[in-house]
C-alpha positions in Angstrom: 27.5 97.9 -97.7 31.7 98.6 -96.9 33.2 97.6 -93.9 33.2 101.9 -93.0 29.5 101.6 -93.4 28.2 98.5 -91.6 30.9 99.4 -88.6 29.1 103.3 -88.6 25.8 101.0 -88.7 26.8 98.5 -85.8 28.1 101.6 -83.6 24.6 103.9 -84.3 22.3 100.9 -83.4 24.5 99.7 -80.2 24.6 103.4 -79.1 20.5 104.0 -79.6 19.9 100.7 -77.7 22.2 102.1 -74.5 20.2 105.4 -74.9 16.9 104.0 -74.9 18.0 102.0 -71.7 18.8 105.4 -70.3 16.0 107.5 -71.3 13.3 104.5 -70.5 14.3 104.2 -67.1 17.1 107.1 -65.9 16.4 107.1 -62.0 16.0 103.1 -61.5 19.5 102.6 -60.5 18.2 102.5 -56.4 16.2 105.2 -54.7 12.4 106.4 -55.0 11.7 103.0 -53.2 10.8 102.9 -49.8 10.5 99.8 -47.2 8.6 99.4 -44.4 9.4 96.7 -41.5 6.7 94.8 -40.2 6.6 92.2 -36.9 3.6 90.5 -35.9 3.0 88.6 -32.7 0.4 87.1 -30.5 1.0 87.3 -26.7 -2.8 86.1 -26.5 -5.9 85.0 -28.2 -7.6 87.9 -30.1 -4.4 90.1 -29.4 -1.8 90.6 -32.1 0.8 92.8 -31.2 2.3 94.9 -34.4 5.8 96.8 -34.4 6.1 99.1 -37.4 9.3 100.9 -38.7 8.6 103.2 -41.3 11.4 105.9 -43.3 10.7 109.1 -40.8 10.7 111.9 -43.7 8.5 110.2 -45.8 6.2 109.5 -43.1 6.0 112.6 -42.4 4.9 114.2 -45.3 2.7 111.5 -46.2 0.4 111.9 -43.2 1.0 115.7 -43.2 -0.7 115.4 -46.7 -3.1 112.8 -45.9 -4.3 114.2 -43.1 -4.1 118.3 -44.1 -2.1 118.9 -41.2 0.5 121.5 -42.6 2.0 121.9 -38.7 3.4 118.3 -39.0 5.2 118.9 -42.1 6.8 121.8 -40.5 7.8 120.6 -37.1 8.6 117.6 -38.7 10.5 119.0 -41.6 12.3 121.0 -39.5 13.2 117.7 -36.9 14.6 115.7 -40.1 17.1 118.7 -40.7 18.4 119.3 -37.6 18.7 115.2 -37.2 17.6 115.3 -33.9 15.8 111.9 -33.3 14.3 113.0 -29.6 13.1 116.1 -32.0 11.8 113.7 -34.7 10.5 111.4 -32.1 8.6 114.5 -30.2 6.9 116.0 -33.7 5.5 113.0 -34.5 4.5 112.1 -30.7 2.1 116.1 -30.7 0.7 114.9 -34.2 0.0 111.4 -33.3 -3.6 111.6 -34.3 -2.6 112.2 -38.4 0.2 109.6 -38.3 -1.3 106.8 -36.4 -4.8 107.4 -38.7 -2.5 107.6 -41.9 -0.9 104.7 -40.9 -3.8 102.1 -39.7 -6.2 103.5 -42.5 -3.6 101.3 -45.0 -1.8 99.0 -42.6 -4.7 96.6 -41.3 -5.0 93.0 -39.5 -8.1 90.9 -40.0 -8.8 87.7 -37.6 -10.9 85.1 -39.7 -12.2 88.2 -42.4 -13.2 90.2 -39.2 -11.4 93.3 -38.8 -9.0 93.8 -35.9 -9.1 97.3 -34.2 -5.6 98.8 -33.6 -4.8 101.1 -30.7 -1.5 102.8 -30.5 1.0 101.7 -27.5 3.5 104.0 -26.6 5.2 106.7 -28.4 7.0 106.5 -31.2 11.0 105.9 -31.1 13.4 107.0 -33.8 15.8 104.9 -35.4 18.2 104.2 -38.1 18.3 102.0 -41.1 19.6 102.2 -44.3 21.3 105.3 -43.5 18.2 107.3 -42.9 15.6 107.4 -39.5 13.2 105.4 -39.2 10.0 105.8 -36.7 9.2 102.8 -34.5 5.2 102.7 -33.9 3.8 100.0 -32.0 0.3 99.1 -32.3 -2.2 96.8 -30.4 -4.8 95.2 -33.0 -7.7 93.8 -31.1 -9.5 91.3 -33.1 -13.5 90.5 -32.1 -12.7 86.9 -32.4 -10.2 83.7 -32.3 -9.6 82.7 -35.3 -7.3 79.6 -36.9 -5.4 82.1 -39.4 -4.8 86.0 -39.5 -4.8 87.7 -42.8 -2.5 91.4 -43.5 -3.2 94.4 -45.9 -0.4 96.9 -46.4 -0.9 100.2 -48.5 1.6 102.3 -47.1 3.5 104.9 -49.1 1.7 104.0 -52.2 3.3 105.2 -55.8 -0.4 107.0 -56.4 0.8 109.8 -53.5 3.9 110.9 -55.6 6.6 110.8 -53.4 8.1 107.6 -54.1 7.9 105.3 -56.8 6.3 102.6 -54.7 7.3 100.3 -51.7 7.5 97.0 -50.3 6.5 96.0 -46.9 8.6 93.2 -45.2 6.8 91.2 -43.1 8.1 88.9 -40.2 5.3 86.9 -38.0 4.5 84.6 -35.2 1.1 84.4 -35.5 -1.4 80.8 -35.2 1.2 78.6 -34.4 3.3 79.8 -37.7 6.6 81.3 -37.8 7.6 83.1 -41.1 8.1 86.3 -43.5 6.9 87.6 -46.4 7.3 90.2 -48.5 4.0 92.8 -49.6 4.0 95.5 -52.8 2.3 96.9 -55.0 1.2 93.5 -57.1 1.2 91.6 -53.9 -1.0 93.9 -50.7 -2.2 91.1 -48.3 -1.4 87.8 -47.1 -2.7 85.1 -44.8 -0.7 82.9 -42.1 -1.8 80.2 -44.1 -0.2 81.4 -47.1 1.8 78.4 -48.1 5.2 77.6 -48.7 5.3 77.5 -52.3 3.6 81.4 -52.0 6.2 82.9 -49.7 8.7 81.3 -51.7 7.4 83.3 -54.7 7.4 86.4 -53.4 10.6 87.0 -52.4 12.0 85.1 -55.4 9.8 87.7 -57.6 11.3 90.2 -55.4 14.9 89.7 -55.8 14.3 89.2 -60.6 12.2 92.4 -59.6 14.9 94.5 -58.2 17.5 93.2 -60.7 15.2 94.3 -63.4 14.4 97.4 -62.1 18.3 98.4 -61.0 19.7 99.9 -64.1 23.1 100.0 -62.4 23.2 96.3 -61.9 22.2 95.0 -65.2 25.0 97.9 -67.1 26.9 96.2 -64.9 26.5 92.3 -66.2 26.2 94.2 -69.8 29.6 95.5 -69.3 30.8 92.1 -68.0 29.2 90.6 -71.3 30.7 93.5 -73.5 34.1 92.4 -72.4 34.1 88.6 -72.3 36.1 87.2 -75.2 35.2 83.6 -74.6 32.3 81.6 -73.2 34.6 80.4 -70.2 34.9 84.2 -69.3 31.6 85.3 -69.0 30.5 82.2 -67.2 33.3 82.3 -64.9 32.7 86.3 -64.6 29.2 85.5 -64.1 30.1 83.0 -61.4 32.7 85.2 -59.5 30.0 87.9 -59.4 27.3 85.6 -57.8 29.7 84.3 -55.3 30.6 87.9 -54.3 27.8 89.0 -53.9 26.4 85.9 -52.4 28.9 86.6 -49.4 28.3 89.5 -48.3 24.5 90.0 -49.0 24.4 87.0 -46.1 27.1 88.9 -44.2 24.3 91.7 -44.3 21.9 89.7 -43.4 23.1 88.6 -40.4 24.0 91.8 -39.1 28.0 91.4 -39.5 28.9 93.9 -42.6 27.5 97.5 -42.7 28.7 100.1 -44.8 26.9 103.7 -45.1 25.2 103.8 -49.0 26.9 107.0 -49.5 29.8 104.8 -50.2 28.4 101.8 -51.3 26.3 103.3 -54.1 29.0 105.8 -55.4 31.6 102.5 -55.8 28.9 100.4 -57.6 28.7 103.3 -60.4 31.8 103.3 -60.6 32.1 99.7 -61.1 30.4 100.0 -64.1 32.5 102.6 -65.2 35.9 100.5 -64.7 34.5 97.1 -66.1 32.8 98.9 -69.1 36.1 101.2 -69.5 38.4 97.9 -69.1 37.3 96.7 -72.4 37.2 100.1 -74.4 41.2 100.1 -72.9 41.7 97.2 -74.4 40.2 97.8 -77.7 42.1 101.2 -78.1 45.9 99.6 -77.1 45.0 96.3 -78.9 42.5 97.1 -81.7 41.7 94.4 -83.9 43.3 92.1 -81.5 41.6 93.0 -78.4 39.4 89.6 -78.6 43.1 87.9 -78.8 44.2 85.6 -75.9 47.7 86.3 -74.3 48.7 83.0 -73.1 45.0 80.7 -74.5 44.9 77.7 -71.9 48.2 78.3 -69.9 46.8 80.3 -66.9 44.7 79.4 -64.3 41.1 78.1 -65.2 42.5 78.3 -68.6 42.6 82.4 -68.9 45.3 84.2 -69.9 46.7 87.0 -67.4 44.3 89.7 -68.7 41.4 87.0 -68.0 42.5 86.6 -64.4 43.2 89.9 -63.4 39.8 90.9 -64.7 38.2 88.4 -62.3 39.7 89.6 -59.6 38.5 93.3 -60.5 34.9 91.7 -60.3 34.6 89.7 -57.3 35.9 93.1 -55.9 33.3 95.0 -57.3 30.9 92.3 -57.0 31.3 92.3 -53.2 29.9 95.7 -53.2 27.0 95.1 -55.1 26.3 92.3 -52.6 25.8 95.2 -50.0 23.7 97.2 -52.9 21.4 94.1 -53.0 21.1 93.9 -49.2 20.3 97.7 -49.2 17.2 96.5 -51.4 15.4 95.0 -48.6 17.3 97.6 -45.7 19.6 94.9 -44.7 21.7 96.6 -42.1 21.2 95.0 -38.8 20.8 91.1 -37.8 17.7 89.9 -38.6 18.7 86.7 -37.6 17.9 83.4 -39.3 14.3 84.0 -39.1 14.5 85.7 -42.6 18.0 84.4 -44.0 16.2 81.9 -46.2 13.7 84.2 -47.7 16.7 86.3 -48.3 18.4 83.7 -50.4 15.3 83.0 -52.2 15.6 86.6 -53.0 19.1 86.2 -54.3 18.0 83.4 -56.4 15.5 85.5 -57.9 18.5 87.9 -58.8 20.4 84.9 -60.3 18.1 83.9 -62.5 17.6 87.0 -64.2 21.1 87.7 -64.5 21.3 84.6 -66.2 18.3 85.0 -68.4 20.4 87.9 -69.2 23.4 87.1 -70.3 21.9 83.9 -72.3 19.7 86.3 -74.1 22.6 88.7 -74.6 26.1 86.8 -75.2 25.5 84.5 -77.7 24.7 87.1 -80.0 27.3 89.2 -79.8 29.3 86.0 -80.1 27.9 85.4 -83.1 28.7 88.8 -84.3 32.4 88.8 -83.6 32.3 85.5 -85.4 31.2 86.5 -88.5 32.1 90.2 -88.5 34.5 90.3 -86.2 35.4 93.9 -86.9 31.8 95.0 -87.0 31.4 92.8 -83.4 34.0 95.0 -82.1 32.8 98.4 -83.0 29.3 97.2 -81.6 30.6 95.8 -77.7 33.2 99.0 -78.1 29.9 101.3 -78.9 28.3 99.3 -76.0 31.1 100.0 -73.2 31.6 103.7 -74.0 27.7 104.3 -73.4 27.8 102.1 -69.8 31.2 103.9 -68.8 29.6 106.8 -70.0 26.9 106.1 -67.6 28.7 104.6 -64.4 31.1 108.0 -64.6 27.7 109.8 -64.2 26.2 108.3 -61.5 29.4 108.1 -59.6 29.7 111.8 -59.9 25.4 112.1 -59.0 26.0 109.7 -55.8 29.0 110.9 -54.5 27.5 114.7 -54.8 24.1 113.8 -53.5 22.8 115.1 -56.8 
């Protein structure tokens, strides 16, 4: 086969696998999720005390279904576009009897496998997180007995209605003597107070590899970072910069001292993808064959060359953004204190290890590639970047629209 040919070859088959990413999963970059807020406490024996915050519009619609009542979709409808929260809070106050019945027929409390009997307490309060309102309900679940451990099912906003993809339920307690969190989904509907360490531990770690997976955005991202590392020492350094960026300020989220609206978070993490993926098509077109080349090898700081440097200053940037993008994941935009900040980091380690999983499975064979056809290595990371940037310039436009 001639050089022409296997380069043609390399660029067809990097391009196919970019659009099969694409086409598999096109609206996993964030959104069609939705998370509910959960805390559980005990002010007395056989008494546990429930505060639930769940997204308003989808709330309403999904009891407005549930429940055939077609004059809570309107009134409530009608509250969400106005963004009136003493409307909101008032429609869903005169349907109460649909809501608080779609919500206890898939949120339930048990006390020793007995069923616990929830009564509503007080109206319901509107709210913001993430952006959006939320509706506060508080419920009292009366359970027929004391019991050494209290076990929680959560169905809500299932993928099966069709109105979002599925959602997670976020869980804080202080229940039988135990203080703690946990995180509930689709895979993972109850849980016990005696659920033990190793178990909570899993959940949110399978959380965090779960959302990684699952946001398209964030792994073109660390694709585009892998695209345009010339040398092992960049992309682990890259790699590194990225964590600790995102590190910071998913923790700042978490305790309640950055918030940024998504409309701009989500906009600059597409573009992201767009600059890093474009900053190595750049250099390929000025530099061509000489675009893996170092400037000044072993002379700069952490032995990269100018090039090297500036680039990792580009993606701690970037990568403090995404750090707000992960936080958005689990509606991070208010203290929660330290009662959940180490289930958060278990969360972010979770995203780590993926992301390294990643670029293991990924770097060293492009590596190889540019080793031993260097120009046919070239044509494939360049085919690579122009599909990403491609990509990122797209969603940027989508997000910053509202598309």
């Amino acid at each position: 086969m001639s050089p022409a040919a296997r380069r043609r070859v390399c660029s067809v088959i990097a391009a196919v696998t970019v659009a099969v990413l694409f086409s598999a999963v096109p609206a996993l970059a964030h959104g069609f999720t939705s998370t509910v807020y959960v805390h559980l406490a005990s002010p007395q024996t056989g008494h546990v005390r429930t505060e639930l915050q769940l997204e308003y519009d989808l709330l309403v619609v999904s009891a407005a279904d549930a429940g055939k009542d077609d004059p809570l979709f309107e009134a409530g409808t009608a509250a969400f576009e106005n963004g009136d929260p003493a409307e909101q809070a008032a429609a869903l106050d005169a349907h109460a009897g649909s809501v608080v019945a779609y919500v206890t027929e898939r949120f339930r409390v048990a006390a020793g496998g007995a069923a616990c009997a929830p009564a509503r307490d007080g109206g319901f309060t509107i709210g913001r997180r993430e952006g959006v309102p939320y509706a506060r309900l508080v419920l009292d679940y009366r359970c027929p007995r004391s019991a050494e451990a209290h076990e929680v099912h959560s169905e809500l906003f299932p993928g099966s209605e069709g109105y979002v993809r599925d959602s997670k339920t976020i869980v804080t307690y202080d229940l039988d003597l135990e203080s703690g969190s946990t995180a509930l989904d689709a895979q993972n509907r109850s849980f016990s107070t005696e659920q033990s360490w190793a178990e909570r531990f899993w959940q949110f770690f399978r959380l965090g590899a779960e959302h990684l997976l699952g946001g398209v955005d964030h792994i073109l991202f660390l694709l585009a970072l892998i695209a345009g590392s010339r040398r092992l020492r960049e992309i682990v350094l890259a790699a590194t910069t990225f964590t600790l960026a995102h590190s910071v300020t998913f923790v700042l989220a978490a305790l309640g001292l950055v918030q940024l609206p998504a409309s701009f978070v989500e906009p600059v993490i597409a573009l992201s993808i767009a600059v890093v993926a474009g900053w190595h098509l750049w250099r390929v077109w000025r530099r061509r064959s000489h675009a893996t080349d170092l400037e000044t090898a072993g002379h700069g700081r952490l032995g990269l060359d100018r090039a090297g440097q500036t680039r990792l200053a580009v993606v701690f940037c970037f990568g403090l953004v995404h750090g707000l993008g992960f936080a958005a994941a689990l509606g991070i935009d208010q203290a929660w204190s330290w009662t959940l900040l180490w289930s958060l980091l278990v969360f972010n380690v979770g995203i780590e290890v993926v992301q390294l999983a990643i670029i293991v499975a990924v770097f060293p064979l492009l590596a190889l590639l540019r080793h031993r056809r260097p120009v046919s290595g070239l044509w494939t990371t360049g085919a690579i970047a122009a599909g990403v940037s491609a990509m990122g310039l797209v969603w940027f436009v989508q997000r910053v629209l509202g598309i």
